[in-house]
mmCIF file of the N, C-alpha and C atoms, coordinates in Angstrom:
data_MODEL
# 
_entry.id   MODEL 
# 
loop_
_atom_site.group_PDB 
_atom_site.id 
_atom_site.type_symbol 
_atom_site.label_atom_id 
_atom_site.label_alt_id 
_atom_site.label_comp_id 
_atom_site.label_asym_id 
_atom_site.label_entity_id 
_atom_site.label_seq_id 
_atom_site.pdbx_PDB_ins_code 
_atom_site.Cartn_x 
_atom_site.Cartn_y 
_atom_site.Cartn_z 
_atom_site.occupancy 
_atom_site.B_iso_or_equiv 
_atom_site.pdbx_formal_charge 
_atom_site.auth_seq_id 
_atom_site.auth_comp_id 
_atom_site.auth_asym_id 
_atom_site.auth_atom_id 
_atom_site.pdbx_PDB_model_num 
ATOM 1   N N  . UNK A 1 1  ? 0.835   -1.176 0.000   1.00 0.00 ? 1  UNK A N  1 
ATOM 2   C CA . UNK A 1 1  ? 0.000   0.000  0.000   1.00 0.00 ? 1  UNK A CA 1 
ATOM 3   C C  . UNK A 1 1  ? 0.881   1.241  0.000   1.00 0.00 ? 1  UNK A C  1 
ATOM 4   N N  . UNK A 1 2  ? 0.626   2.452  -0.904  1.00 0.00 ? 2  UNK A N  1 
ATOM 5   C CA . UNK A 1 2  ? 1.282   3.549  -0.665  1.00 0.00 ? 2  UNK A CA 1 
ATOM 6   C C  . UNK A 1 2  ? 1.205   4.281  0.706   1.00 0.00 ? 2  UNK A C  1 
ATOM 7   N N  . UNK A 1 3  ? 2.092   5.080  1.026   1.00 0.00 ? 3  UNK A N  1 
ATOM 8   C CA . UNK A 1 3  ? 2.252   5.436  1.694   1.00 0.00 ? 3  UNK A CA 1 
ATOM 9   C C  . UNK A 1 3  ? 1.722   7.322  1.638   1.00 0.00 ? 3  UNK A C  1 
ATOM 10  N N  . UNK A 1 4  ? 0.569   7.740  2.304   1.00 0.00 ? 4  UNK A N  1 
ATOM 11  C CA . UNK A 1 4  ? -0.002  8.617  2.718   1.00 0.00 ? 4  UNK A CA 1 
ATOM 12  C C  . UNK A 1 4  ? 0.862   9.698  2.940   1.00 0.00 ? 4  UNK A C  1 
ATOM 13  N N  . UNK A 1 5  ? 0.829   10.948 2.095   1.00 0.00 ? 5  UNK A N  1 
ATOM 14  C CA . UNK A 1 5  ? 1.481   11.851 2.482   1.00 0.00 ? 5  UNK A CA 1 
ATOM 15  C C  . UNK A 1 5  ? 1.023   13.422 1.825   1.00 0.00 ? 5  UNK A C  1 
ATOM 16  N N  . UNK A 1 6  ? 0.930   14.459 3.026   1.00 0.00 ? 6  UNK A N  1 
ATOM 17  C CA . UNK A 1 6  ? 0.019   15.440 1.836   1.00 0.00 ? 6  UNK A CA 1 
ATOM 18  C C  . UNK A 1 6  ? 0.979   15.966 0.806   1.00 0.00 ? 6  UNK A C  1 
ATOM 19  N N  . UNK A 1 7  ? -0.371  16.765 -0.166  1.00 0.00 ? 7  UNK A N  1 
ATOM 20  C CA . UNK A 1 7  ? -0.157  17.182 -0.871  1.00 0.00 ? 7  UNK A CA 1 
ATOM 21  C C  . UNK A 1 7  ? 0.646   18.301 -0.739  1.00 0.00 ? 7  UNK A C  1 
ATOM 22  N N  . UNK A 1 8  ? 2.151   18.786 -1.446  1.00 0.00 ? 8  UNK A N  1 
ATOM 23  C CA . UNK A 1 8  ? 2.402   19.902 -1.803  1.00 0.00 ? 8  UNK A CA 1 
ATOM 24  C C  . UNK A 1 8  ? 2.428   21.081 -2.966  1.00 0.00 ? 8  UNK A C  1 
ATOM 25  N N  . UNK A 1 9  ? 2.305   20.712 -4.188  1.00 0.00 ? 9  UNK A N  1 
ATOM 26  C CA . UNK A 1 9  ? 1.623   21.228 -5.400  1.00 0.00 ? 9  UNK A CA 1 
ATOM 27  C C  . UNK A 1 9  ? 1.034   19.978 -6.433  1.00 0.00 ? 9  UNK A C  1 
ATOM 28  N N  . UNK A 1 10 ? 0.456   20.464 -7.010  1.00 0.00 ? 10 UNK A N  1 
ATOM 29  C CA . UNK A 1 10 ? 0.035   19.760 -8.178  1.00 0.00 ? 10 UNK A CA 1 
ATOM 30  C C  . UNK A 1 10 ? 0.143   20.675 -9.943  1.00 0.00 ? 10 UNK A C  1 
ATOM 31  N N  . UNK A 1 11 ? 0.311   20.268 -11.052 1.00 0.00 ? 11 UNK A N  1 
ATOM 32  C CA . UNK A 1 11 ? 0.494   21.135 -12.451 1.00 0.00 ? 11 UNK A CA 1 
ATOM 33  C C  . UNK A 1 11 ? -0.096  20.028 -13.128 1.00 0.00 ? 11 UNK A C  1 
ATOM 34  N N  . UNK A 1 12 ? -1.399  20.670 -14.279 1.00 0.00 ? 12 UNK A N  1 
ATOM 35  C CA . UNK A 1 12 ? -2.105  19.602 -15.221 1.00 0.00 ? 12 UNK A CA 1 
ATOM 36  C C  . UNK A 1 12 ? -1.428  20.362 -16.423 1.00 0.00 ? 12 UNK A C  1 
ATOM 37  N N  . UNK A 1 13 ? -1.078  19.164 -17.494 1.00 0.00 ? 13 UNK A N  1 
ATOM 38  C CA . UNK A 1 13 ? -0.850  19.955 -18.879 1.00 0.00 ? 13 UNK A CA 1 
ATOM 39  C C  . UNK A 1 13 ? -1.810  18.965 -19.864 1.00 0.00 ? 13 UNK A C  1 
ATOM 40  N N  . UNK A 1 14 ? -2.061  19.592 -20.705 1.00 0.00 ? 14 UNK A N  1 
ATOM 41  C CA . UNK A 1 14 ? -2.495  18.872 -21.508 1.00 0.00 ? 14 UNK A CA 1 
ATOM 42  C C  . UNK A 1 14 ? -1.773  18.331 -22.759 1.00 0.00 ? 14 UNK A C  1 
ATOM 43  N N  . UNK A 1 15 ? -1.653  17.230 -22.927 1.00 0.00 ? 15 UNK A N  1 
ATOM 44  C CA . UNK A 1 15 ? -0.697  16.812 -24.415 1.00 0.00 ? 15 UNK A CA 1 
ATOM 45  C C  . UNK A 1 15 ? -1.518  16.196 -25.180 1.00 0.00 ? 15 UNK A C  1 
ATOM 46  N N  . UNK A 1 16 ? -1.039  15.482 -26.453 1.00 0.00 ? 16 UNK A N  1 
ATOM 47  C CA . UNK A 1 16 ? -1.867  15.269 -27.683 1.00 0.00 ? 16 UNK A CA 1 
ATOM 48  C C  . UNK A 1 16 ? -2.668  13.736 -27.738 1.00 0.00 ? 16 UNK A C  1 
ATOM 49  N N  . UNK A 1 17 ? -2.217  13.207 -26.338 1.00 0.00 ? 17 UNK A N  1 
ATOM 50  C CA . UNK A 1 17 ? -3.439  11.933 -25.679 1.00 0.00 ? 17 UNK A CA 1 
ATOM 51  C C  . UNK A 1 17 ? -4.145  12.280 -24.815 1.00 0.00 ? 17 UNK A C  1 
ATOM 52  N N  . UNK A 1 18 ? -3.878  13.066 -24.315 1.00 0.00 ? 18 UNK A N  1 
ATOM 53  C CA . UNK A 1 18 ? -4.570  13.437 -22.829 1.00 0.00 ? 18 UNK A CA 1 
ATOM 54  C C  . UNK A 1 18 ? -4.217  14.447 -22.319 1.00 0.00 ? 18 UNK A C  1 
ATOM 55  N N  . UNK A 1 19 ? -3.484  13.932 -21.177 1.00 0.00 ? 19 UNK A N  1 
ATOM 56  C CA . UNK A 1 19 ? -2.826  15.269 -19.721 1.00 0.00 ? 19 UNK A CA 1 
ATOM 57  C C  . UNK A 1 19 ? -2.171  14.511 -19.382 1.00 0.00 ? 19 UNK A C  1 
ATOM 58  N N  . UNK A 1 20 ? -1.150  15.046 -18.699 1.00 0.00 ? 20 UNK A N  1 
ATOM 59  C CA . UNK A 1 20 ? 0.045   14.771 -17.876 1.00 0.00 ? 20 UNK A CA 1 
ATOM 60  C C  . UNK A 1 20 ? -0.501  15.511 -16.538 1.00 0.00 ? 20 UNK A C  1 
ATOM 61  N N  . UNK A 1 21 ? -0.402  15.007 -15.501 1.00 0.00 ? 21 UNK A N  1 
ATOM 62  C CA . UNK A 1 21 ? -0.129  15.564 -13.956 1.00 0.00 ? 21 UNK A CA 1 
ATOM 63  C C  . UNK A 1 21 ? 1.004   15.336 -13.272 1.00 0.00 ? 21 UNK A C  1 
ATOM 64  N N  . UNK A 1 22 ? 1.694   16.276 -12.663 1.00 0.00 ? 22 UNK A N  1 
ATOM 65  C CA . UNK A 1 22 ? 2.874   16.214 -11.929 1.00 0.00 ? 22 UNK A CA 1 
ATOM 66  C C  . UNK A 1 22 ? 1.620   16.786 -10.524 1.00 0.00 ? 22 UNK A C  1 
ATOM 67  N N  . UNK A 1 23 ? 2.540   15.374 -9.440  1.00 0.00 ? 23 UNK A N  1 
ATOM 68  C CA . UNK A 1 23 ? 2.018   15.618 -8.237  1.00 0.00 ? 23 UNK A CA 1 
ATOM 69  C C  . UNK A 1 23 ? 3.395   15.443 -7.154  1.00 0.00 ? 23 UNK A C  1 
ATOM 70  N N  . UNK A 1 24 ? 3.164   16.615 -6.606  1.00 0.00 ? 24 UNK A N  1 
ATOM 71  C CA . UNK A 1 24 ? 4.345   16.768 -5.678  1.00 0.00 ? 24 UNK A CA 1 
ATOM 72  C C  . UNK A 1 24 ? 4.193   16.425 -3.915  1.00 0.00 ? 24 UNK A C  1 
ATOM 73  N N  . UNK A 1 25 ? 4.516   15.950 -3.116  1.00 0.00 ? 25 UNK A N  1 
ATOM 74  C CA . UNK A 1 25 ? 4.080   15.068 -1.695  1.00 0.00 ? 25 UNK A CA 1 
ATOM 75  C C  . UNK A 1 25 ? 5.067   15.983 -1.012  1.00 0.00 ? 25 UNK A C  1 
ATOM 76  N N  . UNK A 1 26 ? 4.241   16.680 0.587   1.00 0.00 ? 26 UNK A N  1 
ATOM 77  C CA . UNK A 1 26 ? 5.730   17.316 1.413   1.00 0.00 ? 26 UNK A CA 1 
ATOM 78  C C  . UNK A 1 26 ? 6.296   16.138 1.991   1.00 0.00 ? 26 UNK A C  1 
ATOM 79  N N  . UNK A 1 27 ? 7.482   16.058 1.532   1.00 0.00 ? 27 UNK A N  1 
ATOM 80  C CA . UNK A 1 27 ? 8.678   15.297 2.211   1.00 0.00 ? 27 UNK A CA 1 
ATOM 81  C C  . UNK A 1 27 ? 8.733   13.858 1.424   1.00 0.00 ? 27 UNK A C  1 
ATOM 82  N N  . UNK A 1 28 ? 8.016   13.848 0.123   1.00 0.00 ? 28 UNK A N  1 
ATOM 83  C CA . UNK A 1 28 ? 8.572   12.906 -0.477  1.00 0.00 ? 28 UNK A CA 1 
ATOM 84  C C  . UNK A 1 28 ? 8.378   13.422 -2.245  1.00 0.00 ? 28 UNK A C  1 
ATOM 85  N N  . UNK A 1 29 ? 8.720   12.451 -3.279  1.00 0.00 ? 29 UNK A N  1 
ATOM 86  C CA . UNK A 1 29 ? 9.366   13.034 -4.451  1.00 0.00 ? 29 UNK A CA 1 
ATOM 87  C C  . UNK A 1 29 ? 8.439   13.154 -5.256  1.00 0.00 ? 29 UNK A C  1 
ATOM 88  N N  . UNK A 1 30 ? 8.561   13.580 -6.255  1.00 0.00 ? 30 UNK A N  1 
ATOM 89  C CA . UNK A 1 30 ? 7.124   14.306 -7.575  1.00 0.00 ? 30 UNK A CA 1 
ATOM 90  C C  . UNK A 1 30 ? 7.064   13.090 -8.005  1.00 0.00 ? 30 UNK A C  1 
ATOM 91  N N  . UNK A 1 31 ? 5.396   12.796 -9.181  1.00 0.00 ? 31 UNK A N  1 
ATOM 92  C CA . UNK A 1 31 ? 5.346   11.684 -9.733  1.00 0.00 ? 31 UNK A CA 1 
ATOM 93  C C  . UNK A 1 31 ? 4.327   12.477 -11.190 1.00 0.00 ? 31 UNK A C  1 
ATOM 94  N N  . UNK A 1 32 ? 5.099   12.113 -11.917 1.00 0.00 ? 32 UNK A N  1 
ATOM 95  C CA . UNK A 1 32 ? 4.207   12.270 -13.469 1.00 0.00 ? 32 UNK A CA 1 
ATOM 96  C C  . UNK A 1 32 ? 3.288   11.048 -13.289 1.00 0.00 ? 32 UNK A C  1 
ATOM 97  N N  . UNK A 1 33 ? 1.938   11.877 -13.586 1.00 0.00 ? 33 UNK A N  1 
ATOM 98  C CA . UNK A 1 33 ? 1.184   10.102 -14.098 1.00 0.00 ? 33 UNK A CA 1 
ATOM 99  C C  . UNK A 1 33 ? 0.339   10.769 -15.885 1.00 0.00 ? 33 UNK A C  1 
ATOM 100 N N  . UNK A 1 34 ? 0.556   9.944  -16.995 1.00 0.00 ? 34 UNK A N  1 
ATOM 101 C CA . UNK A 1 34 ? -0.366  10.497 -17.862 1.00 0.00 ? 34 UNK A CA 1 
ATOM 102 C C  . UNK A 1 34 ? -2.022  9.846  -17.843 1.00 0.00 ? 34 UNK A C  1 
ATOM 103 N N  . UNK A 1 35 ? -2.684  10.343 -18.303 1.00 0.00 ? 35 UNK A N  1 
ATOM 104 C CA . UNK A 1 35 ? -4.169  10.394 -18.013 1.00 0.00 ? 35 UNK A CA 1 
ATOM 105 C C  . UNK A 1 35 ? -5.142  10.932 -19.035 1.00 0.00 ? 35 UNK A C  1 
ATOM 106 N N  . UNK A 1 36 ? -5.684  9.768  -19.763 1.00 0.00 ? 36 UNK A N  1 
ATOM 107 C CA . UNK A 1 36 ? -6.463  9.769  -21.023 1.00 0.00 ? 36 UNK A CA 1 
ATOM 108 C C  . UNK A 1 36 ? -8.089  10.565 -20.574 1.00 0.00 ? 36 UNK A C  1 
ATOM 109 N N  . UNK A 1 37 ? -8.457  11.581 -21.384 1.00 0.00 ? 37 UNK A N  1 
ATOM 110 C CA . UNK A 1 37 ? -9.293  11.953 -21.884 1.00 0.00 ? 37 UNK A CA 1 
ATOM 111 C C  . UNK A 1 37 ? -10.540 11.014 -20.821 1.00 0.00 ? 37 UNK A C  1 
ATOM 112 N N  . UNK A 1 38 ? -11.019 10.166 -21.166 1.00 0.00 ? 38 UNK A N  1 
ATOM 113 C CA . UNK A 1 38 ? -12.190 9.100  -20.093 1.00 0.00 ? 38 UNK A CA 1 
ATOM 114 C C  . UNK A 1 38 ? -11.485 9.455  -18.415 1.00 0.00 ? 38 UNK A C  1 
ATOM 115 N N  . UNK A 1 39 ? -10.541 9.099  -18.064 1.00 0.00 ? 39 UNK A N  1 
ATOM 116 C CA . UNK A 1 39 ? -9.678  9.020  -17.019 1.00 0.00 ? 39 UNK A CA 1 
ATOM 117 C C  . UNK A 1 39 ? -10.289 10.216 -16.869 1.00 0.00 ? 39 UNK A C  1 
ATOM 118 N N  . UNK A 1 40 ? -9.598  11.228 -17.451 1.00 0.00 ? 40 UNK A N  1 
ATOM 119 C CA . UNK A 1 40 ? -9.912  12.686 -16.705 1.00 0.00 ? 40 UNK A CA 1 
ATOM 120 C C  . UNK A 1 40 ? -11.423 13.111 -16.616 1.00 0.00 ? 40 UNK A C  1 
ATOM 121 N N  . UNK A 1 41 ? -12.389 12.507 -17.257 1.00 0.00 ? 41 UNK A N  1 
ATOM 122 C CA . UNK A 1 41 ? -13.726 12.822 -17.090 1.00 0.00 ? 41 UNK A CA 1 
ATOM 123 C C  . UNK A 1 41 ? -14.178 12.275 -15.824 1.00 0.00 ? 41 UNK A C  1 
ATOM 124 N N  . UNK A 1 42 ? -13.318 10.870 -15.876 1.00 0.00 ? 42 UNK A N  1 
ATOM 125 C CA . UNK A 1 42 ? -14.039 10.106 -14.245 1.00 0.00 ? 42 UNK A CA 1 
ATOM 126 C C  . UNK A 1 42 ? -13.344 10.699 -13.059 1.00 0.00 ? 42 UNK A C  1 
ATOM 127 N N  . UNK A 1 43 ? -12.115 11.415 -13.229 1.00 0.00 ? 43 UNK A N  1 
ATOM 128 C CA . UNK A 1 43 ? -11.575 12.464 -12.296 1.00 0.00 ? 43 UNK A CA 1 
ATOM 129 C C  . UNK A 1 43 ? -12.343 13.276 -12.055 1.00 0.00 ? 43 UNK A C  1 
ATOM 130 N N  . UNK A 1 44 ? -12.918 14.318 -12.858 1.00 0.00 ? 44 UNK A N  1 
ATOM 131 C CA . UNK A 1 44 ? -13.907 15.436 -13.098 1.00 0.00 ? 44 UNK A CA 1 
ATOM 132 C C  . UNK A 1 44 ? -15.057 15.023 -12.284 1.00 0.00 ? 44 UNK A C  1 
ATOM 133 N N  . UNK A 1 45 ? -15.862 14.017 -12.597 1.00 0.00 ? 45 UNK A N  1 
ATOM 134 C CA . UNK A 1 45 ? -16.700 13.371 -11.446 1.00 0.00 ? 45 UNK A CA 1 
ATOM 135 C C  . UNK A 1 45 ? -16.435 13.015 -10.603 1.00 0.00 ? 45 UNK A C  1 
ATOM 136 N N  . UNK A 1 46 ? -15.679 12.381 -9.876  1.00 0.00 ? 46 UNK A N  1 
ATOM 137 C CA . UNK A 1 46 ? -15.349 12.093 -8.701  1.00 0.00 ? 46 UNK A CA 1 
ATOM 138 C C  . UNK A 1 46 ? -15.227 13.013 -7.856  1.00 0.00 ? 46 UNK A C  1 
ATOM 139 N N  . UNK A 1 47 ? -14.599 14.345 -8.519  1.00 0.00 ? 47 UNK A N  1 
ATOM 140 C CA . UNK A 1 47 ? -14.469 15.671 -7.527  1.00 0.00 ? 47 UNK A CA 1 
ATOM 141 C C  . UNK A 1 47 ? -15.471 16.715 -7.543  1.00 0.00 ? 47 UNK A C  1 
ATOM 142 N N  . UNK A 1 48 ? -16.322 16.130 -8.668  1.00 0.00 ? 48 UNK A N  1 
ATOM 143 C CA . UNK A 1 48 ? -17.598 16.906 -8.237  1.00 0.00 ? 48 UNK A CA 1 
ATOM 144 C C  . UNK A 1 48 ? -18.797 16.335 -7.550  1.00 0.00 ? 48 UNK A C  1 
ATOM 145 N N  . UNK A 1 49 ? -18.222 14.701 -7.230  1.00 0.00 ? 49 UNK A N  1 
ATOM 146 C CA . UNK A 1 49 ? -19.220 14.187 -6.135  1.00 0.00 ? 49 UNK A CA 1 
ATOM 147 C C  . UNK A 1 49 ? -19.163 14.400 -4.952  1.00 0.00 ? 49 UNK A C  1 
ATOM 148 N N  . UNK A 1 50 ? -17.210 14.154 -4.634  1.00 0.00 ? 50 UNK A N  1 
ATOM 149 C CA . UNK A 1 50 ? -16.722 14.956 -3.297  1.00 0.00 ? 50 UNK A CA 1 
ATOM 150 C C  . UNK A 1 50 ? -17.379 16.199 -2.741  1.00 0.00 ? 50 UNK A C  1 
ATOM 151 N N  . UNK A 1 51 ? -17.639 16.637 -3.856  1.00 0.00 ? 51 UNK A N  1 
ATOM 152 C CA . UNK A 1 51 ? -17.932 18.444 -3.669  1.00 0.00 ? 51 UNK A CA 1 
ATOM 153 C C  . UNK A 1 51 ? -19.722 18.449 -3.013  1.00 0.00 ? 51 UNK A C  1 
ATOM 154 N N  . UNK A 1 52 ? -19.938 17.384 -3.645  1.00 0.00 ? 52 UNK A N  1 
ATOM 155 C CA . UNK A 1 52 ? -21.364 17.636 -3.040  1.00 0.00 ? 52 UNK A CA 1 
ATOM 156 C C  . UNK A 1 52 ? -22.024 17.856 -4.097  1.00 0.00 ? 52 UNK A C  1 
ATOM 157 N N  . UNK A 1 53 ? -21.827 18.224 -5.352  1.00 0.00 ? 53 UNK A N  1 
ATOM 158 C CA . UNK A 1 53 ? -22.229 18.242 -6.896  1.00 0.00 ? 53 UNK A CA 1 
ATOM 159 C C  . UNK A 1 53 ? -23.174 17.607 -7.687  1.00 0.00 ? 53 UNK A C  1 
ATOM 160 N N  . UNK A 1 54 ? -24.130 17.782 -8.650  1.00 0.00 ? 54 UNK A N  1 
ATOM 161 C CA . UNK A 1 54 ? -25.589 17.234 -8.968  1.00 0.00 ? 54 UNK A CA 1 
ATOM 162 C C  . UNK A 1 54 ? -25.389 15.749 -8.682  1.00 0.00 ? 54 UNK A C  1 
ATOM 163 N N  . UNK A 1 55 ? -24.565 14.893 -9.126  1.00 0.00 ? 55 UNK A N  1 
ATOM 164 C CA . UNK A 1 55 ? -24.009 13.324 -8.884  1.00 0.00 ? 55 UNK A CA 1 
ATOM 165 C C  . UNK A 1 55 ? -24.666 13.444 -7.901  1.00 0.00 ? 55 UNK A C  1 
ATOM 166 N N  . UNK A 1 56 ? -23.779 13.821 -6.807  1.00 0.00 ? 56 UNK A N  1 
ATOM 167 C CA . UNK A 1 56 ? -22.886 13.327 -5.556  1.00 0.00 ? 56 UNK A CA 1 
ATOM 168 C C  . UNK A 1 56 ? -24.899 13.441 -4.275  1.00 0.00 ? 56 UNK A C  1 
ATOM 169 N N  . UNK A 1 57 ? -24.120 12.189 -3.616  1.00 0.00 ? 57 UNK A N  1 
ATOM 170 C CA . UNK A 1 57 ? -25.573 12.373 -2.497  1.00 0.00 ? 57 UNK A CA 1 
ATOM 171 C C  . UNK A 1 57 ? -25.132 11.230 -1.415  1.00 0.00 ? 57 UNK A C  1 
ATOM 172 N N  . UNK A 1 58 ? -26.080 11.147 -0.684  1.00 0.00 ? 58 UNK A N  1 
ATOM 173 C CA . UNK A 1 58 ? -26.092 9.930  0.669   1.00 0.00 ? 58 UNK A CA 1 
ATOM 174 C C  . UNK A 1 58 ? -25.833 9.129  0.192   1.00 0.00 ? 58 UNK A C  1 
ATOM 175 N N  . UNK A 1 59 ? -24.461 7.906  0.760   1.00 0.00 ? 59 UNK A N  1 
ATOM 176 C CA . UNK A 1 59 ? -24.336 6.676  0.402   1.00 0.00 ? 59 UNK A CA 1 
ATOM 177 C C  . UNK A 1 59 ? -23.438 6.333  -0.500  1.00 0.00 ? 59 UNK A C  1 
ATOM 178 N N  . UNK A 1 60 ? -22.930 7.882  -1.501  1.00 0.00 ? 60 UNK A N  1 
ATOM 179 C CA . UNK A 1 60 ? -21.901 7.471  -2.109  1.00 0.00 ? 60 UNK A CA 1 
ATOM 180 C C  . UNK A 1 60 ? -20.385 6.883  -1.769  1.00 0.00 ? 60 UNK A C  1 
ATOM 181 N N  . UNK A 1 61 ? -19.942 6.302  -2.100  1.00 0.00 ? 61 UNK A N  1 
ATOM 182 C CA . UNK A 1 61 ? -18.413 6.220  -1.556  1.00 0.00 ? 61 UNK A CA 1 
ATOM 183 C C  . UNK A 1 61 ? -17.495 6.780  -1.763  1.00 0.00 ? 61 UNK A C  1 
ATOM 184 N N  . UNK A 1 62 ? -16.713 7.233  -0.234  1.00 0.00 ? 62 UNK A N  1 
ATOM 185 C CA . UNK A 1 62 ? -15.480 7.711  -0.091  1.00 0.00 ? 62 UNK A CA 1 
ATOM 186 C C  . UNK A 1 62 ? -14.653 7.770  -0.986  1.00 0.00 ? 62 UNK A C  1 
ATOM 187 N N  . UNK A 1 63 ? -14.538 6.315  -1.096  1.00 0.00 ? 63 UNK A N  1 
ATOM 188 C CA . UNK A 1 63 ? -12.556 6.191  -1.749  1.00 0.00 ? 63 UNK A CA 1 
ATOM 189 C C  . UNK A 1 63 ? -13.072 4.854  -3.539  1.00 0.00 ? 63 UNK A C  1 
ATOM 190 N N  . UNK A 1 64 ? -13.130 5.672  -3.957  1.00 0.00 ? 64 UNK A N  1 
ATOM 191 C CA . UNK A 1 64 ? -13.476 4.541  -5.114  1.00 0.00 ? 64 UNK A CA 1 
ATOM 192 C C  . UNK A 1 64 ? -12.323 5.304  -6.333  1.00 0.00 ? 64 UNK A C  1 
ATOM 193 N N  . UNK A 1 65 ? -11.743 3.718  -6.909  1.00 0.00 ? 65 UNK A N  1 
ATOM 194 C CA . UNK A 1 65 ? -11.077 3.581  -7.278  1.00 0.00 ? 65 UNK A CA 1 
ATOM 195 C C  . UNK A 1 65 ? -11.086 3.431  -8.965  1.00 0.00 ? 65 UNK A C  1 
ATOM 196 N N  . UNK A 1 66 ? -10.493 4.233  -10.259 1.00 0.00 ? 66 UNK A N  1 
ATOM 197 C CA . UNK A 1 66 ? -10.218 3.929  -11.278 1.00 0.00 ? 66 UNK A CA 1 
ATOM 198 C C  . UNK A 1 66 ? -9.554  3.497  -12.150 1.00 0.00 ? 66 UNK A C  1 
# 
């Protein structure tokens, strides 16, 4: 299991498949991940369910995984 650590910045770019994200952790090292077009839509939802967003309601889950 990874190891839990907050966030210290994050940068989205977009390239000619998708996006690239660089995610940076305090006190541990950056990680590029790339991330197709679908990917980033089910990102897009997920943080607008978090948010409380037309989706999002009682019962949804926490931590769900893509």
């Amino acid at each position: 299991m990874a190891k839990l650590l907050p966030l210290q910045s994050f940068s989205l770019q977009e390239t000619e498949d998708g996006y690239r994200l660089l995610v940076s952790a305090i006190g541990g090292e950056s990680l590029y991940v790339s991330i197709t077009p679908d990917q980033m839509d089910d990102i897009i939802d997920s943080l607008e369910n978090a948010m409380g967003g037309e989706e999002g309601g009682e019962g949804e889950e926490d931590d769900v995984e893509y």
